[in-house]
N, C-alpha and C positions, 0 to 999 in steps of 0.2 A: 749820340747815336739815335738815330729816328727810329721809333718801336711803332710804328703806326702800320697796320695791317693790310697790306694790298688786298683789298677788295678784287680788281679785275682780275687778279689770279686765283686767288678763293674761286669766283664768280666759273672759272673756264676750268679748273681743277674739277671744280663739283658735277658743272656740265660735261666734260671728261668722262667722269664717270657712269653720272646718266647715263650718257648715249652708250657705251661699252656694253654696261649691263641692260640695256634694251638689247644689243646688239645679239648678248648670249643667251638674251631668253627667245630670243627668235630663233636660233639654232638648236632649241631643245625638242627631240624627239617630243608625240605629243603624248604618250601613255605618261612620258616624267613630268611633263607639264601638265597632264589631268591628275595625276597625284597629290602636286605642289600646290594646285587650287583647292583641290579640293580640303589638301593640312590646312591654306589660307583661308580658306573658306569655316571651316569648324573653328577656327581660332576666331575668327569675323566676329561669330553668333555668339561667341564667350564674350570676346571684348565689349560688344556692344548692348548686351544686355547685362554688364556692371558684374559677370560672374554668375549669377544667377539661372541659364542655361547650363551647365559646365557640361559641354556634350562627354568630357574626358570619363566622368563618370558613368554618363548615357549609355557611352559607346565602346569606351576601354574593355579589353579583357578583364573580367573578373569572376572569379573561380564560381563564387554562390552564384553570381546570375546565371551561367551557363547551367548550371544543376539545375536549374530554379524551370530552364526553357528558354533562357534569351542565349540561345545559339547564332545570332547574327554578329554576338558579341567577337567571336573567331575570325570575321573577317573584317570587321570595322575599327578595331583598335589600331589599327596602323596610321590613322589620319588625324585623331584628336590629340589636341598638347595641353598640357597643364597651364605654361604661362607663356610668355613673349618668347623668353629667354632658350627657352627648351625647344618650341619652332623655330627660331631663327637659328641656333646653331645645328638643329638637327636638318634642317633646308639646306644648310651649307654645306656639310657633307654629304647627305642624301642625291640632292640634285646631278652632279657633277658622277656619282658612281653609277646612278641607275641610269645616265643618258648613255653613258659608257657602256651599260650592260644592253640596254634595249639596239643599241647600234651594232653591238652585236648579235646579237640573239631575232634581233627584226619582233615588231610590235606584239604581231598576233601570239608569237610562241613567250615573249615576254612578258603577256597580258596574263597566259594559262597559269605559268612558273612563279608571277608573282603572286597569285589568289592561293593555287594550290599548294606550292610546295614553299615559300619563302612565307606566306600568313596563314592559309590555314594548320598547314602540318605542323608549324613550332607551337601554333597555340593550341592544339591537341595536347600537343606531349607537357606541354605547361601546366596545361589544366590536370592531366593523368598524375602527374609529379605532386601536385600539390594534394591530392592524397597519402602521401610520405612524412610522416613525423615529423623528418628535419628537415623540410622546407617549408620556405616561410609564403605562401603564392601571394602576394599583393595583387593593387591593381597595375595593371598594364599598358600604358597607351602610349605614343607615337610611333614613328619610324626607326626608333633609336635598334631595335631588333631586325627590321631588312640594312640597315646599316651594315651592323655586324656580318651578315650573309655577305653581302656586297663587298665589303671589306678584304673577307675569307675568299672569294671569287679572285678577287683583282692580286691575292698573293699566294694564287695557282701556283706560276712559276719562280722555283727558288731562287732568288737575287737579295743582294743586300739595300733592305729599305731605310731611310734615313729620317729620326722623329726628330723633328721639327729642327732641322739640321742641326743637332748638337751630337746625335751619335749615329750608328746604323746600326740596323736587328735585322737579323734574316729573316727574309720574308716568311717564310715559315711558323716561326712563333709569333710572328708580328700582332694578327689577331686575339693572339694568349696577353702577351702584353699589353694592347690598348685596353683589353679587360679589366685588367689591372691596376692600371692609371687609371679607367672613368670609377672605378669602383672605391679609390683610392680619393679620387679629387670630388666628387657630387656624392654628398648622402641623399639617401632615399632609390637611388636606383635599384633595376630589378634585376639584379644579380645573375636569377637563376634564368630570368627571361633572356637575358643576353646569352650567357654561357647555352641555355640550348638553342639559340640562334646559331650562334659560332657552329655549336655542334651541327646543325642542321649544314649549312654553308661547308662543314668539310666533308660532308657525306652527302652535298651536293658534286663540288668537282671531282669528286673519286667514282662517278656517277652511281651511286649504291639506289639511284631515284630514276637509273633509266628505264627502268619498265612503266612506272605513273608517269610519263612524258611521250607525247606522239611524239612519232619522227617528225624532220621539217617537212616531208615531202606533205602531211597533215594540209599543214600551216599555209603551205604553197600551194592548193588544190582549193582552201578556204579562202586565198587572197584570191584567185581566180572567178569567185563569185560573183555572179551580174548584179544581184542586192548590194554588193558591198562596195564596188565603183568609186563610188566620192569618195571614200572611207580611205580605200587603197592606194588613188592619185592624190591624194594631199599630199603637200611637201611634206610635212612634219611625217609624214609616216613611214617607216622603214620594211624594206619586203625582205622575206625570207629569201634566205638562200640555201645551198647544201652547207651543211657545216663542217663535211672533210673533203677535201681533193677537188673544188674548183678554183678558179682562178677567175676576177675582175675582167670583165673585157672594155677593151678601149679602143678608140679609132682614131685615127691621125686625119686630119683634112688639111687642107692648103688652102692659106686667105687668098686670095684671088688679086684683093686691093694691093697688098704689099709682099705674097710670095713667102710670108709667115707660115709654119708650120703648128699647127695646133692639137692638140688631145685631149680627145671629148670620151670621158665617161658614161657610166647612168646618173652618177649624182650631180654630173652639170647638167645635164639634160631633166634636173630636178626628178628625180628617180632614184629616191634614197632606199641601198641595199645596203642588209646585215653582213659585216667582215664575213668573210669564207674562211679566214685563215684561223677567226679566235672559236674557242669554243668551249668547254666545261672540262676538255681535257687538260689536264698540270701540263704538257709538252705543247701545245700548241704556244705559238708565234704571239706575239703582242700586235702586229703592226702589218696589215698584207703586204706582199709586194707587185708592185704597178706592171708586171710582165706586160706586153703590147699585144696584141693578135687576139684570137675570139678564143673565149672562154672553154677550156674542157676541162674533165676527169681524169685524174692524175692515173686512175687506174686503170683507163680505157687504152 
C-alpha cells in the first residue's frame, strides 16, 4: 500500500481554504472587521517586539490603574490578548457573533452599544466589585467578556441548543453552562469578569439598558449626514433600520434578454440594512421574512 502523500490535493485542499476564508472576511461587517484588526493588531506589537510591549498589561482592565487615573483602561481591554492561543480562539467565536449582532443592530447603533453598554458598563461594575472582600479582580483583557454578552444575545429565544453535538441545553442556561466549562477547562480566567458580562447580556435583551440607548430613529438621522457619505455607502456598512414593524422591500424586474423574472433587494443593490425582524427582544424572529412589495409599518 502506497503511503505517499498527494501533494496536488494537499496543495487545492489548503487553497480551498484560503480562498473560502478570503471569501468571509470579505462579507464581514466593517465595525467586526475594525475590531479583529485592531485584537490583530495589539497581538502584532506583542509578538514582534519578543514580549516586551505586552500592550495586555498597557491596556487590559486593571483595578489599581483605574484608581491610579488610567481610566482609558474601561475601554481598551477588549483588544489586547495574552498569547496566540487566547486571540485566535477568542477571533473564532467573537467574529462570527459580533457580524451577526452588527447585521442586525446596523453599524452606527452597534458602534454606541458596544463602547457603552457591552465595555464600558461591565468594566465599571468590575472595577465597583473588586472593592468586595471576596473577589478576587485580576487583570482583564480580551474579548472573551463581549463574547459572553454576544452569546447571551444569540440565546434570546428559548430553543434547544446543541454543545458541540453530543448533547442539547436550552438556550437559556446555555450561557450559565459555557461558564462553567471555560472556568472548568482554562485556569487563570476571569471568572467574575465573565459572570458580569453574562449578567450585563441578560439585562441587556430584557432591555433594563433602554433608556442609555437612542432610538434607531437617532442612528438613522446620523446615517443621513453629508460629512459621513463615504462612511455610509460602503458596502461593508450596515444602515439602520426600525427595529419593530417594518418589512425588507423588494422589487421584481423582468430580464428583457430571456424573460427571466428577478428580485432585487437593497443588499444587492450593495446597500446593506439591519434585520427589521431581529432585535434585543427574547420574542423576536431569528430570520426576516422576504414578503414582496414596498416596505411599511405593521402598525399603520
Amino acid at each position: 500500500m502506497s503511503s505517499r502523500l498527494n501533494l496536488p490535493a494537499v496543495r487545492n485542499t489548503f487553497n480551498y481554504g484560503v480562498e473560502a476564508l478570503r471569501n468571509y472576511m470579505l462579507t464581514l461587517p466593517v465595525l467586526t472587521l475594525g475590531i479583529a484588526v485592531i485584537c490583530a493588531s495589539c497581538y502584532s506589537i506583542h509578538a514582534f517586539t519578543w514580549g516586551k510591549l505586552n500592550l495586555a498589561t498597557e491596556l487590559g482592565l486593571w483595578a489599581e490603574g483605574v484608581k491610579s487615573g488610567q481610566v482609558y483602561r474601561l475601554i481598551t481591554y477588549p483588544f489586547p490578548h495574552v498569547g496566540f492561543l487566547h486571540i485566535f480562539f477568542n477571533m473564532i467565536a467573537f467574529i462570527p457573533l459580533s457580524a451577526h449582532f452588527e447585521l442586525s443592530m446596523g453599524t452606527f447603533r452597534y458602534l454606541y452599544i458596544f463602547f457603552v453598554v457591552f465595555t464600558f458598563l461591565p468594566a465599571s461594575i468590575y472595577i465597583l466589585s473588586s472593592l468586595l472582600p471576596f473577589i478576587e479582580a485580576g487583570l482583564l483583557a480580551g474579548t472573551s467578556t463581549l463574547i459572553f454578552i454576544l452569546v447571551v444575545w444569540e440565546c434570546r429565544v428559548p430553543r434547544p441548543l446543541s454543545f458541540c453535538g453530543l448533547f442539547n441545553i436550552p438556550s437559556t442556561v446555555y450561557p450559565l453552562f459555557l461558564l462553567l466549562i471555560t472556568s472548568i477547562l482554562f485556569s487563570g480566567v476571569a471568572f467574575w469578569g465573565h459572570f458580569i458580562a453574562m449578567a450585563v447580556g441578560y439585562a441587556y435583551i430584557f432591555n433594563y439598558f433602554k433608556i442609555i440607548i437612542p432610538a434607531t430613529g437617532y442612528f438613522q438621522r446620523l446615517e443621513e449626514r453629508t460629512f459621513l457619505t463615504k462612511v455610509v455607502n460602503h458596502p461593508r456598512f450596515v444602515r439602520s433600520v426600525e427595529q419593530y414593524g417594518l418589512l425588507p422591500t423588494f422589487q421584481t424586474e423582468i430580464d428583457p434578454s430571456d424573460g427571466s423574472i428577478s428580485t432585487n433587494s437593497d443588499s444587492r443593490r450593495g446597500i446593506r440594512t439591519a434585520s427589521p425582524i431581529q432585535s434585543n427582544n427574547p420574542s423576536s424572529n431569528a430570520s426576516p421574512n422576504p414578503f414582496p412589495g414596498p416596505g411599511r409599518s405593521l402598525d399603520s
